[in-house]
N, CA, C and O atoms as a printed pandas DataFrame, in Angstrom:
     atom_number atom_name residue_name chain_id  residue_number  x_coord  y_coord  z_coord
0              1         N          UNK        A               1   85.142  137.242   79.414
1              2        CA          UNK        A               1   86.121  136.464   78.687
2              3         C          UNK        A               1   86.677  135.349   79.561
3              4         O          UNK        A               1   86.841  134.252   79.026
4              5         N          UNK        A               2   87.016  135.517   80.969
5              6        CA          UNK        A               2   87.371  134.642   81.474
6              7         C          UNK        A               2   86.285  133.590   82.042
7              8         O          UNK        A               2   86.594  132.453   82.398
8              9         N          UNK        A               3   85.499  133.903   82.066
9             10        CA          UNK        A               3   84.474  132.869   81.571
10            11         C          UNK        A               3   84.348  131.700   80.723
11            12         O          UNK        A               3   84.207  130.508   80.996
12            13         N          UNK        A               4   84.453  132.488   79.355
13            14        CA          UNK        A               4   84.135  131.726   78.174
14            15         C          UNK        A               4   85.308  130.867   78.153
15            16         O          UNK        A               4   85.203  129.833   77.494
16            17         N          UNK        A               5   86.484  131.116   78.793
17            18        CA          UNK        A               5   88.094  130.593   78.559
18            19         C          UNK        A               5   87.670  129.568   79.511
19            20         O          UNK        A               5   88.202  128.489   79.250
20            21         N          UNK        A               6   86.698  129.528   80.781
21            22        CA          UNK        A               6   87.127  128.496   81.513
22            23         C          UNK        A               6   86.050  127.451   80.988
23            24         O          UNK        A               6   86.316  126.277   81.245
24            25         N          UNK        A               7   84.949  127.684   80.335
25            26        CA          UNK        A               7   84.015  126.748   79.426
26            27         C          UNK        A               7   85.103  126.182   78.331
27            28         O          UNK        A               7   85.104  124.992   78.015
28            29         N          UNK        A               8   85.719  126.815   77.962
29            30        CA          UNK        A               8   85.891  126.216   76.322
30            31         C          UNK        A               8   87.412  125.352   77.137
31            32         O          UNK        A               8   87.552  124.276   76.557
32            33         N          UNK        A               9   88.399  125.512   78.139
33            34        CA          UNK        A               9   89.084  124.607   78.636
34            35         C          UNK        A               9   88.156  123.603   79.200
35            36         O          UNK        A               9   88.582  122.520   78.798
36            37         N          UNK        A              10   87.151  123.420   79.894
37            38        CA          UNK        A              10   86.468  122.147   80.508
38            39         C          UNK        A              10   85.966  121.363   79.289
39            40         O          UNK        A              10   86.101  120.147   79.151
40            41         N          UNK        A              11   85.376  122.187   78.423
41            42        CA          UNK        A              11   84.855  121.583   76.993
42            43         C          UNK        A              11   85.751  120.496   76.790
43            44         O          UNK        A              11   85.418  119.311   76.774
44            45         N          UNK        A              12   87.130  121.032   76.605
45            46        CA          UNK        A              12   88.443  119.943   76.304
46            47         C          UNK        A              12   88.392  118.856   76.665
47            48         O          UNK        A              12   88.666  117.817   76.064
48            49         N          UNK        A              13   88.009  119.038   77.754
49            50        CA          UNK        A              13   88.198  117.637   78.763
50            51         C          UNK        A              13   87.149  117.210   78.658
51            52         O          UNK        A              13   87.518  116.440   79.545
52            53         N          UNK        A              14   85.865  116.830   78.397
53            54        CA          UNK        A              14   84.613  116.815   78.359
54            55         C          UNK        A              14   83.997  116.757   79.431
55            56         O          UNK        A              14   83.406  115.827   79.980
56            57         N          UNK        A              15   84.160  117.791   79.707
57            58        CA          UNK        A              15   83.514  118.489   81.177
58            59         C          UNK        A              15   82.782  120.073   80.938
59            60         O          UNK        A              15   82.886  120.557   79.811
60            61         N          UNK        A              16   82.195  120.700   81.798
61            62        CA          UNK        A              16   81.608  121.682   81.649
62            63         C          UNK        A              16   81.550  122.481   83.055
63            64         O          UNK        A              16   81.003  122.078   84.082
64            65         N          UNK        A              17   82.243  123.718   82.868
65            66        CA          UNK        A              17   82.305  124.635   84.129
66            67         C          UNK        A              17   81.071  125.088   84.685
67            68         O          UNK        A              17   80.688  124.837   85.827
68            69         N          UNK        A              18   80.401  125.834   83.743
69            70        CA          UNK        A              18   79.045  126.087   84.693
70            71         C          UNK        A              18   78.184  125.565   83.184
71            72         O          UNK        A              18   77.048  125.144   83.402
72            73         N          UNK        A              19   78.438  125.565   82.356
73            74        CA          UNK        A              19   77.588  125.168   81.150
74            75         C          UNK        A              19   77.932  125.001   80.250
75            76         O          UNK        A              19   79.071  125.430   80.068
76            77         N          UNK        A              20   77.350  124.391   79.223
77            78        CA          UNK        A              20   78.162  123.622   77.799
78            79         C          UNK        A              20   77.834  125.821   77.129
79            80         O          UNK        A              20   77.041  126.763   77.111
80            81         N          UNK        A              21   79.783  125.129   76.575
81            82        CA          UNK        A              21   79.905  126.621   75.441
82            83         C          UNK        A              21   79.013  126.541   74.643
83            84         O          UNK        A              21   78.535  125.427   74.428
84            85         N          UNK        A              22   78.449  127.822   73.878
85            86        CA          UNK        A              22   77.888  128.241   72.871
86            87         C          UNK        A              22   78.724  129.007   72.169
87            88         O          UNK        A              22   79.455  129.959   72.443
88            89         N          UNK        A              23   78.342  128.100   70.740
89            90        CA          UNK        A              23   79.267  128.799   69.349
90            91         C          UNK        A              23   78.293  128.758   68.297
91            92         O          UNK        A              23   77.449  127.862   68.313
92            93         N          UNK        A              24   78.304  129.562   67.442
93            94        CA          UNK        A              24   77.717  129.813   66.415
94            95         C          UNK        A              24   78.356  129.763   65.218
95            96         O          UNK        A              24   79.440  130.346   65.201
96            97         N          UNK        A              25   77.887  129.063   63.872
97            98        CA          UNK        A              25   78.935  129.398   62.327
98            99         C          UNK        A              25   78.303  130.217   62.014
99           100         O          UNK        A              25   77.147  130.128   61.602
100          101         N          UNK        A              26   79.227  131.599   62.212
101          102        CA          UNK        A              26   78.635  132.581   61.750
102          103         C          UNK        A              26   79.581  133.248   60.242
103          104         O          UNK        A              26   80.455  134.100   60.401
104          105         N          UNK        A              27   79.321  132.846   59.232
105          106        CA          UNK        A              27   80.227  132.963   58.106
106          107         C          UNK        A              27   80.937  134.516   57.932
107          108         O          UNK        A              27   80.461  135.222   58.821
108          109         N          UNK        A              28   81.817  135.217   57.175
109          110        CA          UNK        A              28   80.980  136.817   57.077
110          111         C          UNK        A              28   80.227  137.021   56.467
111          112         O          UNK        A              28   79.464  137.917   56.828
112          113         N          UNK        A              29   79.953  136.295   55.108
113          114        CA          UNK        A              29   78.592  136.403   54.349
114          115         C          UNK        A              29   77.299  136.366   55.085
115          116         O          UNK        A              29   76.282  136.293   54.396
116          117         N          UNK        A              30   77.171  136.410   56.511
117          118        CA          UNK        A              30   76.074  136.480   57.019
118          119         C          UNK        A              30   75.831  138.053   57.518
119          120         O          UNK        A              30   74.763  138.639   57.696
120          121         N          UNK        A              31   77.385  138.592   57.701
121          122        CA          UNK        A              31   77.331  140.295   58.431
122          123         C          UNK        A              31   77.571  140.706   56.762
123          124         O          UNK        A              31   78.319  141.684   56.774
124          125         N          UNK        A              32   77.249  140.361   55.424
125          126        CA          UNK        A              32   77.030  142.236   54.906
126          127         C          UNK        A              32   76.378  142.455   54.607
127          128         O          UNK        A              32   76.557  143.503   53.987
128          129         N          UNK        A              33   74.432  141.816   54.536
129          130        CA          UNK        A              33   73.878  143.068   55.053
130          131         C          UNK        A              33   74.080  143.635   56.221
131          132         O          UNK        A              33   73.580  144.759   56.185
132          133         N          UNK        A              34   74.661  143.371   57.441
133          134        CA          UNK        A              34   74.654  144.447   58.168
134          135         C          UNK        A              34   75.691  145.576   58.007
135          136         O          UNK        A              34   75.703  146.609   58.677
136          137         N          UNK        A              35   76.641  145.213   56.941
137          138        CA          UNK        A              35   77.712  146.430   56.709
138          139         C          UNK        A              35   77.157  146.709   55.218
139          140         O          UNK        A              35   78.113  147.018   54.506
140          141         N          UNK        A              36   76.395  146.708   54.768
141          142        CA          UNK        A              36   75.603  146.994   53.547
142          143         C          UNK        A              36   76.517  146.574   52.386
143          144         O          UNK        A              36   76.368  147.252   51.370
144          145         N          UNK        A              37   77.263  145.777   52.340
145          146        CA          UNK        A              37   78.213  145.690   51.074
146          147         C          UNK        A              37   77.846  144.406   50.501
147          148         O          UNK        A              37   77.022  143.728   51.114
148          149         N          UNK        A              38   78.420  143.904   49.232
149          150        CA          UNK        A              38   77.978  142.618   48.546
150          151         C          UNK        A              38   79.196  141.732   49.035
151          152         O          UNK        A              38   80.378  142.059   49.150
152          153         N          UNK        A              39   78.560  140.481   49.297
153          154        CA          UNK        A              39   79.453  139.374   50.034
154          155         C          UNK        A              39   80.751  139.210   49.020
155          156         O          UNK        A              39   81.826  138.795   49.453
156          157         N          UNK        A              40   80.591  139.511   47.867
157          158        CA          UNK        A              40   81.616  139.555   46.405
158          159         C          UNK        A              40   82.862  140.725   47.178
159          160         O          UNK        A              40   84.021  140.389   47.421
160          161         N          UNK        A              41   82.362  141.915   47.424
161          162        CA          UNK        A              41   83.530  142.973   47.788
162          163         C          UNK        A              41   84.799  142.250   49.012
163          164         O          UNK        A              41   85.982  142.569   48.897
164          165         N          UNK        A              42   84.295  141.205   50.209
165          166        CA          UNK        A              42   85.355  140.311   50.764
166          167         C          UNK        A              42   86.413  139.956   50.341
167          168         O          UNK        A              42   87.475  139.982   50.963
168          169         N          UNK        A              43   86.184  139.465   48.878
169          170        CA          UNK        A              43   87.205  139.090   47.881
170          171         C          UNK        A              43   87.927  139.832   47.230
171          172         O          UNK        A              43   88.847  139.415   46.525
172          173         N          UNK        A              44   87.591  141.159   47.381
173          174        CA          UNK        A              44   88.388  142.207   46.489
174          175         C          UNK        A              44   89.768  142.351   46.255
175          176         O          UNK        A              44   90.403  142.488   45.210
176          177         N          UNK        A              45   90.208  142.273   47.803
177          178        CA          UNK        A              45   91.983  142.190   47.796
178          179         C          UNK        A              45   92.532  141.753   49.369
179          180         O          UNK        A              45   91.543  141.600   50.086
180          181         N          UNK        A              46   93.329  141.599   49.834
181          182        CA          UNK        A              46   93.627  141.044   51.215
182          183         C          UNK        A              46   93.786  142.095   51.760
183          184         O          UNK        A              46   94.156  141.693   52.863
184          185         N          UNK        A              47   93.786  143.034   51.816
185          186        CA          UNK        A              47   93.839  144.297   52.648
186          187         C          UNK        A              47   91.850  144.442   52.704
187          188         O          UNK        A              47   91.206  143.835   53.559
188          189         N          UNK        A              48   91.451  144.979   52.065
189          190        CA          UNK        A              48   89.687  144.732   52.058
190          191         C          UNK        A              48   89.318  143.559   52.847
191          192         O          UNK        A              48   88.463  143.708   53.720
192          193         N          UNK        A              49   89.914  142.266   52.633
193          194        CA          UNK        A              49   89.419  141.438   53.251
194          195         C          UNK        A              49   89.227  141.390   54.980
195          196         O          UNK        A              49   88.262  141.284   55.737
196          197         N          UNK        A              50   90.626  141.522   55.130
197          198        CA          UNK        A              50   91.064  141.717   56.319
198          199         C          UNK        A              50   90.083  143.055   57.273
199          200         O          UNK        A              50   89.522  143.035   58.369
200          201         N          UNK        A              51   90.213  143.887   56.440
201          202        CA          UNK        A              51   89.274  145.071   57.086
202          203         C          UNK        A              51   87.731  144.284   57.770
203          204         O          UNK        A              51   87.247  144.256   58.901
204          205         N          UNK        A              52   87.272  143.656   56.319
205          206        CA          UNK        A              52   85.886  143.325   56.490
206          207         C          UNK        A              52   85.782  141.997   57.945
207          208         O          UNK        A              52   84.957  141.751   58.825
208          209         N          UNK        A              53   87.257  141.367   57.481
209          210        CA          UNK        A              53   86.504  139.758   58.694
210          211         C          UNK        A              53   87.275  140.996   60.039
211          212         O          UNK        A              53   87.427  140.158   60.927
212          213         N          UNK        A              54   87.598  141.817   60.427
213          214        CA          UNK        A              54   88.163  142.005   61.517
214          215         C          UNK        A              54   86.243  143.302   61.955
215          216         O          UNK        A              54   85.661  143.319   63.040
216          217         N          UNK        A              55   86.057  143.676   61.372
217          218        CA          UNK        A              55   84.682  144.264   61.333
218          219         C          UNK        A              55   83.434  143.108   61.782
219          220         O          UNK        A              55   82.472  143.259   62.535
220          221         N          UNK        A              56   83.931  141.783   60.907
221          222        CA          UNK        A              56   82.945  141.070   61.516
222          223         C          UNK        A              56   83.274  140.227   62.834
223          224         O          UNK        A              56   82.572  139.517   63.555
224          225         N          UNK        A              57   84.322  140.509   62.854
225          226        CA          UNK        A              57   84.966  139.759   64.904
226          227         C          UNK        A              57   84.505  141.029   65.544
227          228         O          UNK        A              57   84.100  140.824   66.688
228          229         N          UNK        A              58   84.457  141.960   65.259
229          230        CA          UNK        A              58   84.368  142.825   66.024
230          231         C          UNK        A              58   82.825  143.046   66.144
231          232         O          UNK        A              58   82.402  143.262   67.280
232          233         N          UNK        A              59   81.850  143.016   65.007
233          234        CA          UNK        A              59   80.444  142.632   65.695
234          235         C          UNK        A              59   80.121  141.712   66.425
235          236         O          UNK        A              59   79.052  141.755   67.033
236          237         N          UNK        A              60   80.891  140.769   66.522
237          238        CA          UNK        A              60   80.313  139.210   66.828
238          239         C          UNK        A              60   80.381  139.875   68.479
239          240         O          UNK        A              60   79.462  140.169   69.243
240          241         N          UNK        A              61   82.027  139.971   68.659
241          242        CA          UNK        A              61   82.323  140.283   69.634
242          243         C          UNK        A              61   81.139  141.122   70.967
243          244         O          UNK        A              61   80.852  140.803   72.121
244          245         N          UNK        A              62   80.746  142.205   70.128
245          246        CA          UNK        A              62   80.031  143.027   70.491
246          247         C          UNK        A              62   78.181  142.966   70.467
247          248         O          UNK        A              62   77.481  143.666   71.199
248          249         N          UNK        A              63   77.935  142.501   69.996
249          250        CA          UNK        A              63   76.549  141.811   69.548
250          251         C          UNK        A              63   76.201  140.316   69.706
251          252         O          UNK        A              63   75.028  140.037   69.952
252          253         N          UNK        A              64   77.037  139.414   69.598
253          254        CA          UNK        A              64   76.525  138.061   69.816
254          255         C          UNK        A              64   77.088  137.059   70.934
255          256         O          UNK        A              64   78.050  136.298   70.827
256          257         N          UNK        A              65   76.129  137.281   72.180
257          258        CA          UNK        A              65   76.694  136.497   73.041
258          259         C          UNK        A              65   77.101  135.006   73.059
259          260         O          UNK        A              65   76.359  134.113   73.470
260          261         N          UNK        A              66   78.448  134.805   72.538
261          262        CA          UNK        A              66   78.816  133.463   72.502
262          263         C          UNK        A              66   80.518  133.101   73.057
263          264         O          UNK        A              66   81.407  133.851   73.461
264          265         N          UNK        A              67   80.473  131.818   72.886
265          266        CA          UNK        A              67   81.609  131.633   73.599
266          267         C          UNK        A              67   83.125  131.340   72.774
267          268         O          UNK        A              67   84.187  131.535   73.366
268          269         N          UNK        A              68   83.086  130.897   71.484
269          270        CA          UNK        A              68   83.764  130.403   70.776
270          271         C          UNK        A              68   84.664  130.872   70.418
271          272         O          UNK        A              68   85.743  130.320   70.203
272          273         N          UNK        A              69   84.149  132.945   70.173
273          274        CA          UNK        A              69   85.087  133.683   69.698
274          275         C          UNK        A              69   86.065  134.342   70.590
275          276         O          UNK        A              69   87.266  134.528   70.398
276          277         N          UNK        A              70   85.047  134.778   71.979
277          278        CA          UNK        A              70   86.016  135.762   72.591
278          279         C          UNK        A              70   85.964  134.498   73.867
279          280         O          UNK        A              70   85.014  133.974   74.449
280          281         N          UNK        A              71   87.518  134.303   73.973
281          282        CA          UNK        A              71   88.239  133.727   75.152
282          283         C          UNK        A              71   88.899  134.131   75.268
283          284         O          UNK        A              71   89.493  133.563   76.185
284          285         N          UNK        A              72   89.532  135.092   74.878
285          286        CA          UNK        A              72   90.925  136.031   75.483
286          287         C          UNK        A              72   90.797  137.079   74.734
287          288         O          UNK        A              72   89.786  137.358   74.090
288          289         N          UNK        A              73   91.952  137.798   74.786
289          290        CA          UNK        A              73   92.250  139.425   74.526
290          291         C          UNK        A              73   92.582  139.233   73.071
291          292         O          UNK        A              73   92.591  140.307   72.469
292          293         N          UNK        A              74   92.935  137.889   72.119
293          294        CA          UNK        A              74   93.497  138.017   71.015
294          295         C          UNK        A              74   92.281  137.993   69.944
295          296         O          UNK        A              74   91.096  137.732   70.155
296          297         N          UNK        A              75   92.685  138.212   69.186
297          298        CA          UNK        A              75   92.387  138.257   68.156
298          299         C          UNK        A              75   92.518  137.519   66.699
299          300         O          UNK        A              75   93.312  138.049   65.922
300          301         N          UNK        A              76   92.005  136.656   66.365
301          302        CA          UNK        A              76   92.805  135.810   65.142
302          303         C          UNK        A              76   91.939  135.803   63.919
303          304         O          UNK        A              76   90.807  135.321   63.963
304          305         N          UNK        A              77   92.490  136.374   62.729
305          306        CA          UNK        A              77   91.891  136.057   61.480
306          307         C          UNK        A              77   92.721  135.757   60.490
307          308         O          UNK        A              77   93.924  136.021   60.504
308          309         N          UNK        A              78   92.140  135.207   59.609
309          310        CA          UNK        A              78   93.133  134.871   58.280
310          311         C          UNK        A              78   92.541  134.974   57.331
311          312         O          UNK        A              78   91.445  135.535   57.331
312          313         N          UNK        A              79   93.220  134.344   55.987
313          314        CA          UNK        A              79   92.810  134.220   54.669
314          315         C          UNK        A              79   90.993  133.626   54.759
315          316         O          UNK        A              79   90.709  132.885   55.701
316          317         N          UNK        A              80   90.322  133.859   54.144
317          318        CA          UNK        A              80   89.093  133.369   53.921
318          319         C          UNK        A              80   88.858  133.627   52.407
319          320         O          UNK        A              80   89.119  134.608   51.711
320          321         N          UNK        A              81   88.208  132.279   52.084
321          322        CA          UNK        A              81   87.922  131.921   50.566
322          323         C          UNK        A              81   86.559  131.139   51.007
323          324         O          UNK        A              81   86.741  129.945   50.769
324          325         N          UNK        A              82   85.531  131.313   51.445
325          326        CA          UNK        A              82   84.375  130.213   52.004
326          327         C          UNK        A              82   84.432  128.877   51.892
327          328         O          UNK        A              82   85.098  128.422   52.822
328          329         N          UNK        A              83   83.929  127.834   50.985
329          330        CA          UNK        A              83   84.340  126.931   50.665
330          331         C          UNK        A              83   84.516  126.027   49.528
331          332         O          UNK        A              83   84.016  124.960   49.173
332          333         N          UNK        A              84   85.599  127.008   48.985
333          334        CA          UNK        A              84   85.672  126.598   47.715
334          335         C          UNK        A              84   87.202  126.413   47.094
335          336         O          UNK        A              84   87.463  126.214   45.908
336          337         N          UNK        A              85   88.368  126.554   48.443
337          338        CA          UNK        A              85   89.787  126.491   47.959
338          339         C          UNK        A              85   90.276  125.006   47.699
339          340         O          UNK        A              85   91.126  124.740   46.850
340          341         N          UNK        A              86   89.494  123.809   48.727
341          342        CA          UNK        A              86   89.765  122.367   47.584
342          343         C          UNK        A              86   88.912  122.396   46.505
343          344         O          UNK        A              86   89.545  121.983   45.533
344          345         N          UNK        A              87   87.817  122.675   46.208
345          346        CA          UNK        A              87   87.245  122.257   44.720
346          347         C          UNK        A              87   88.204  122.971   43.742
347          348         O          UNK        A              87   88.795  122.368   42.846
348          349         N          UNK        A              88   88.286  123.939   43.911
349          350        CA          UNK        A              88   89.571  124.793   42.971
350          351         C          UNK        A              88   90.614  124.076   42.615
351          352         O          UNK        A              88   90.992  123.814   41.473
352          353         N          UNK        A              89   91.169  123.698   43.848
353          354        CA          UNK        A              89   92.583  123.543   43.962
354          355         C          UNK        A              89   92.518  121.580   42.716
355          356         O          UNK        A              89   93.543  120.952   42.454
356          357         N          UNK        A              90   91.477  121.261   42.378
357          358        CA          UNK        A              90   91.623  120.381   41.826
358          359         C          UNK        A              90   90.634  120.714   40.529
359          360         O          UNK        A              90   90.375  119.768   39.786
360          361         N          UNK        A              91   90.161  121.814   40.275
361          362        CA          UNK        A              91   90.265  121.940   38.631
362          363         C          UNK        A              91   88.936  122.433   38.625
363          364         O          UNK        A              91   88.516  123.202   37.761
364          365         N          UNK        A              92   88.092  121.886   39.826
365          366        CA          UNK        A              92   86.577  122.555   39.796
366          367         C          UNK        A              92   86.515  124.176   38.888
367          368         O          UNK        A              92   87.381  125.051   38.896
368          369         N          UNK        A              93   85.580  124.177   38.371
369          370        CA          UNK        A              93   85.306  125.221   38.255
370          371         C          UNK        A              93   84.217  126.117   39.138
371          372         O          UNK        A              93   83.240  125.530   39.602
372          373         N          UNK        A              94   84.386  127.505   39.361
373          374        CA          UNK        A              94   84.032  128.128   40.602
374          375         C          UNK        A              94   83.072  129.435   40.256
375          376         O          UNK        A              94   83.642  130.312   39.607
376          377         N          UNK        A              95   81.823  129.652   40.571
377          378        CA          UNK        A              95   81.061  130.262   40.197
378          379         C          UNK        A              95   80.988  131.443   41.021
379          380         O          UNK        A              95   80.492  131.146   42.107
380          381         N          UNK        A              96   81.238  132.471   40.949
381          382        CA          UNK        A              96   81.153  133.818   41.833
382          383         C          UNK        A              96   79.510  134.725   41.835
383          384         O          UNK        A              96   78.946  134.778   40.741
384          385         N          UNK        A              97   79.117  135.102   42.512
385          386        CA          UNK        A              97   77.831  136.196   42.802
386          387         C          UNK        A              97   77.743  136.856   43.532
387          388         O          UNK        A              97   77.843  136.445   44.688
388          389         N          UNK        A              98   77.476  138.423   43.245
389          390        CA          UNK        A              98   77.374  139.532   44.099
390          391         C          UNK        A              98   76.689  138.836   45.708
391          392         O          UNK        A              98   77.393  139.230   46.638
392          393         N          UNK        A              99   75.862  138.194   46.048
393          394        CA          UNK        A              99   75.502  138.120   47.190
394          395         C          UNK        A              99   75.089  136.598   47.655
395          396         O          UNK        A              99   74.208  136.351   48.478
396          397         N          UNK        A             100   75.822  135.714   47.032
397          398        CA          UNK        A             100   76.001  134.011   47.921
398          399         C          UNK        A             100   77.070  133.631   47.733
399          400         O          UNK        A             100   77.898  134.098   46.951
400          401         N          UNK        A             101   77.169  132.734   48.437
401          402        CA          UNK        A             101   78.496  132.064   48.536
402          403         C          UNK        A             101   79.247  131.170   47.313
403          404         O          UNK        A             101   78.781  130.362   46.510
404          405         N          UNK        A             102   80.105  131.487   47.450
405          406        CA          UNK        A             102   80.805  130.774   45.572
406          407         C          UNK        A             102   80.193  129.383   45.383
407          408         O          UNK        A             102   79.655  128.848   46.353
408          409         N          UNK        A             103   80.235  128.802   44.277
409          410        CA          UNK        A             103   79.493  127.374   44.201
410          411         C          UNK        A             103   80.995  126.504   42.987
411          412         O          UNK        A             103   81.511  126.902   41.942
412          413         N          UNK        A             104   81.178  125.459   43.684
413          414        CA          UNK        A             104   81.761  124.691   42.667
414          415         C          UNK        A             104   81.266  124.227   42.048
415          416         O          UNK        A             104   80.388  123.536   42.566
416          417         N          UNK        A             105   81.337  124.177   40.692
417          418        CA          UNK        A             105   80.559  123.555   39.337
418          419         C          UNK        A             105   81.156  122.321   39.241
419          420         O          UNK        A             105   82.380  122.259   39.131
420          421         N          UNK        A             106   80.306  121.076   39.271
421          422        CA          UNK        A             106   81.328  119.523   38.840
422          423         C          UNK        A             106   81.743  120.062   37.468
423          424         O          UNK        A             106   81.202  120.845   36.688
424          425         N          UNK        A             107   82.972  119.324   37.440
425          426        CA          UNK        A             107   83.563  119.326   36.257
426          427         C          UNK        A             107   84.027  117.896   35.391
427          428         O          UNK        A             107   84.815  117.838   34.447
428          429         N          UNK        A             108   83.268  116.777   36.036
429          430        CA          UNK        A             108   83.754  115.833   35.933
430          431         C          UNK        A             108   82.417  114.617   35.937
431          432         O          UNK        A             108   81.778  114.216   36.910
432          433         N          UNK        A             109   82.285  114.224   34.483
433          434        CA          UNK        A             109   81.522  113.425   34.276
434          435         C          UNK        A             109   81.530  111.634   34.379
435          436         O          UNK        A             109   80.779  110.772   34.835
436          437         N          UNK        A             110   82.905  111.682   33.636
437          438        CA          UNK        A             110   83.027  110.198   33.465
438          439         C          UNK        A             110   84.366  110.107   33.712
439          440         O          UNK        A             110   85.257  110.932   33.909
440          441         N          UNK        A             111   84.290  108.576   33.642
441          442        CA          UNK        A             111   85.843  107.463   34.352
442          443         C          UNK        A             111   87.185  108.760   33.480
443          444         O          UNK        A             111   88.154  109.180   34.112
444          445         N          UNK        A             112   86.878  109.188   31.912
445          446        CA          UNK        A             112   87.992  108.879   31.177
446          447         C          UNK        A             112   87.965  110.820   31.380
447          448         O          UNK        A             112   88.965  111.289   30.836
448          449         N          UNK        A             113   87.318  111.603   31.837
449          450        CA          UNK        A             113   87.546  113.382   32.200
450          451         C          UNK        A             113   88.200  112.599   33.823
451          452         O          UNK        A             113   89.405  112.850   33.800
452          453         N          UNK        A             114   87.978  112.042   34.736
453          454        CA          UNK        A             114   88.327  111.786   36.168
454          455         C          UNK        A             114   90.524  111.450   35.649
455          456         O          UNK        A             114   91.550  111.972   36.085
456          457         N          UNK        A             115   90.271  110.361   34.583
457          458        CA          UNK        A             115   91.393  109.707   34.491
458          459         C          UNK        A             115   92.513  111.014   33.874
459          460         O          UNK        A             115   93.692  111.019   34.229
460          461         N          UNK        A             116   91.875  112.211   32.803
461          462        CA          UNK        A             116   93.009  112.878   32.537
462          463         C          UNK        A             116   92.991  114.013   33.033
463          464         O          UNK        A             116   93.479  114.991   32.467
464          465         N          UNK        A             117   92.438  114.041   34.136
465          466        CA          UNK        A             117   92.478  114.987   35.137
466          467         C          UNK        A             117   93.865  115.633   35.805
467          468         O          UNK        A             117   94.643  115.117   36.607
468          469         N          UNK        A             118   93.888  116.985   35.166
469          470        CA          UNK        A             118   95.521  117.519   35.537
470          471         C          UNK        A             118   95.520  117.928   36.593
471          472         O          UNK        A             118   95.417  119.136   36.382
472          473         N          UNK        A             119   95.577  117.751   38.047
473          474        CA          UNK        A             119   95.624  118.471   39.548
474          475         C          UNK        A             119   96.446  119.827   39.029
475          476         O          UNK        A             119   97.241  119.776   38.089
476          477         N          UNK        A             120   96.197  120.838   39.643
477          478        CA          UNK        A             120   97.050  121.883   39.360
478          479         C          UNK        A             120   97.775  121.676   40.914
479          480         O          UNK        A             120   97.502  120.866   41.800
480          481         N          UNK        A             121   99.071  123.025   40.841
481          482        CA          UNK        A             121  100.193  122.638   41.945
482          483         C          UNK        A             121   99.355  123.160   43.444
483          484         O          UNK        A             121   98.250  123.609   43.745
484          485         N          UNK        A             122  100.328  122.877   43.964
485          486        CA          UNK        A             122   99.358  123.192   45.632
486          487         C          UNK        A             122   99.425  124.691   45.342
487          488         O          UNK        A             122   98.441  125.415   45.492
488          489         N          UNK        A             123  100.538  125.111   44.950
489          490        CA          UNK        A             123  100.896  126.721   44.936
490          491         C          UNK        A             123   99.992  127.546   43.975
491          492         O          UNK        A             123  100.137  128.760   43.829
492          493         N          UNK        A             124   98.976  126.750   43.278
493          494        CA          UNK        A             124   98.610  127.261   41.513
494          495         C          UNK        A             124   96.872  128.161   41.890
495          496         O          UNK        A             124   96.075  127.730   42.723
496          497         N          UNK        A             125   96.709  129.080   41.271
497          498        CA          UNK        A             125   95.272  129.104   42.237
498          499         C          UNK        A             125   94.658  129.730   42.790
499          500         O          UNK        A             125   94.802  130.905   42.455
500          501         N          UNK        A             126   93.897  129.562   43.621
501          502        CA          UNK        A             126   93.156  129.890   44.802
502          503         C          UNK        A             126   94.116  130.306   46.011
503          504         O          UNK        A             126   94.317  131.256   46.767
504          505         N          UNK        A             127   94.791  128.465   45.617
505          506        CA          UNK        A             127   95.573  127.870   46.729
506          507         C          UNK        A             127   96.726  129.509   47.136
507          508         O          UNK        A             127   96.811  130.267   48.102
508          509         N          UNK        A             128   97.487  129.395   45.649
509          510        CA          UNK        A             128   98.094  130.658   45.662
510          511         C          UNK        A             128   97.748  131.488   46.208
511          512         O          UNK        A             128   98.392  131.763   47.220
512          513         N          UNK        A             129   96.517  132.376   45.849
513          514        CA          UNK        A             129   95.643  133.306   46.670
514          515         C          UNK        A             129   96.017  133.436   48.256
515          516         O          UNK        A             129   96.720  134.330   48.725
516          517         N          UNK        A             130   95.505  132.535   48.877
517          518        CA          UNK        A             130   95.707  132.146   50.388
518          519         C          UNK        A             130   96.642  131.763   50.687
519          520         O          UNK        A             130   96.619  131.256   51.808
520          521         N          UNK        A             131   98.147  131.736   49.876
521          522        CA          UNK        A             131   99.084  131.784   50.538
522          523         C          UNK        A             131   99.701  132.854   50.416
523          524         O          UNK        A             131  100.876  132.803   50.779
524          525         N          UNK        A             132   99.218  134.124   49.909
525          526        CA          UNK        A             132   99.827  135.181   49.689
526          527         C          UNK        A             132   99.285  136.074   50.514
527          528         O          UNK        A             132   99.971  136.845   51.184
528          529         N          UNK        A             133   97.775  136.038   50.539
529          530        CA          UNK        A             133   97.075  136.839   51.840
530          531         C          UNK        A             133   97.013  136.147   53.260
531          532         O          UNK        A             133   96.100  136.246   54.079
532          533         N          UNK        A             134   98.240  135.391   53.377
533          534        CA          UNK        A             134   98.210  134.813   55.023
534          535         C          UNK        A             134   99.470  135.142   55.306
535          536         O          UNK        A             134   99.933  134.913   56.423
């Protein structure tokens, strides 16, 4: 760890201690097949969630030598919605499946659907969602 802490401080500076960090996007939809569950169950409730991304820091941790995650003793996770809490948050409609990642559906064809386009509130939502499980 103190390693990876003194790469990812030189990184800052654009410098490199003994070698450029290695990080990986490793989504959690990439660890459940390895916890055998459908990438859909993540979403179940913020207590589930939380279980599952702290399961997947904790493989990464343990299985994937990289630098990005472990630089110290802490630990940090939060709300996760993949990427789909701005398309939501402006009216998209949002397609769910047992095992890929949500898909925003355009919802928006022409000048005069763009023009009476109702934004919903920041609070309304998804948005909601992730401010209740953070």
């Amino acid at each position: 760890m103190e390693l990876n802490k003194k790469r990812m401080q030189a990184w800052k500076r654009f410098k490199y201690f003994d070698r450029v960090p290695v990080g990986f996007c490793l989504e959690p939809r990439y660890f459940t097949p390895v916890f055998g569950i459908d990438y859909k169950d993540i979403f179940k409730d913020a207590q589930t969630q939380y279980h599952w991304l702290l399961q997947c820091a904790k493989y990464r941790i343990e299985n994937i030598p990289e630098d990005m995650f472990c630089q110290s003793p802490t630990i940090t996770i939060s709300a996760y919605f993949d990427n789909v809490p701005n398309s939501i948050a402006f009216g998209a409609r949002i397609v769910w499946k047992d095992n890929e990642p949500p898909q925003a559906c355009p919802t928006i064809g022409t000048i005069e659907e763009m023009e009476a386009l109702d934004v919903p509130a920041a609070d309304a939502g998804l948005w909601s969602r992730m401010i209740d499980w953070t």
